[in-house]
C-alpha positions as CSV (number, residue, x, y, z in Angstrom):
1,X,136.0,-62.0,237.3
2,X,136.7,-59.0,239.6
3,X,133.9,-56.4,239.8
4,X,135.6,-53.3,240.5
5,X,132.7,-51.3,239.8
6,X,132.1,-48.7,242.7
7,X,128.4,-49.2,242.0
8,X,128.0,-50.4,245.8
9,X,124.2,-51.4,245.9
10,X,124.4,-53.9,242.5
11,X,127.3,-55.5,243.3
12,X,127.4,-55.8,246.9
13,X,124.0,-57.8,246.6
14,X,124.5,-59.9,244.2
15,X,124.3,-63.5,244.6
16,X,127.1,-63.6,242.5
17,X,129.9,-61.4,244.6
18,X,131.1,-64.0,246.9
19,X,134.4,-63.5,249.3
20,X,137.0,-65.2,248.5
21,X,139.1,-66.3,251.7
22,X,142.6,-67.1,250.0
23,X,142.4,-63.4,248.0
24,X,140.6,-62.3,250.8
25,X,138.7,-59.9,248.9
26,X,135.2,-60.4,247.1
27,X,134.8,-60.8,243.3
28,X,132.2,-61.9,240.8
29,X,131.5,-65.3,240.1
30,X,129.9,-64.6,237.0
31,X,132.1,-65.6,233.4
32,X,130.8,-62.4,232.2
33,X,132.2,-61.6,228.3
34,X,134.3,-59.2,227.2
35,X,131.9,-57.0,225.9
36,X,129.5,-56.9,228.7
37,X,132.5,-56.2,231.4
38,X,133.7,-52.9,229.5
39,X,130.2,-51.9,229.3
40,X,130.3,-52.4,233.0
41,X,133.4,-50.5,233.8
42,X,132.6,-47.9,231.0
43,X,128.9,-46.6,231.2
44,X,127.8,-45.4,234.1
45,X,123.6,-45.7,233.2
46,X,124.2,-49.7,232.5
47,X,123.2,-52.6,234.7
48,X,124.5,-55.6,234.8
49,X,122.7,-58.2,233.1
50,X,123.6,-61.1,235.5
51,X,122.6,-59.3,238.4
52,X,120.3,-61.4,241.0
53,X,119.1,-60.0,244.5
54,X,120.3,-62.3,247.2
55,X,117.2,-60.9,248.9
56,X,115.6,-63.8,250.5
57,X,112.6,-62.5,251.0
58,X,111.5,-60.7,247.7
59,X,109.2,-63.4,246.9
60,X,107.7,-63.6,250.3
61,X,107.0,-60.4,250.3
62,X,105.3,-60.1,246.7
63,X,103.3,-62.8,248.3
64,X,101.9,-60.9,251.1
């Protein structure tokens, strides 16, 4: 699925928004449903619910 949401700090670190060399563009791995994509498009105050941080070091951090 192509996240096309100008939201640049969700998607942008997402674990799930990978580049795609033969497109050669980056889209979202996730098979989100219908439902939750509109939402995503639609409402500017909603979050994606498959967001993950591909922040490494989070649970380092929390650690220290």
């Amino acid at each position: 699925m192509l996240c096309t949401k100008q939201m640049g700090s969700d998607c942008n670190n997402c674990n799930f928004y990978v580049f795609d060399e033969e497109y050669e563009d980056y889209y979202c791995q996730v098979n989100m449903d219908e439902d939750d994509y509109v939402r995503l498009l639609t409402d500017q105050r909603y979050s994606c619910p498959y967001y993950q941080s591909d922040d490494e070091y989070k649970v380092v951090r929390k650690q220290m």
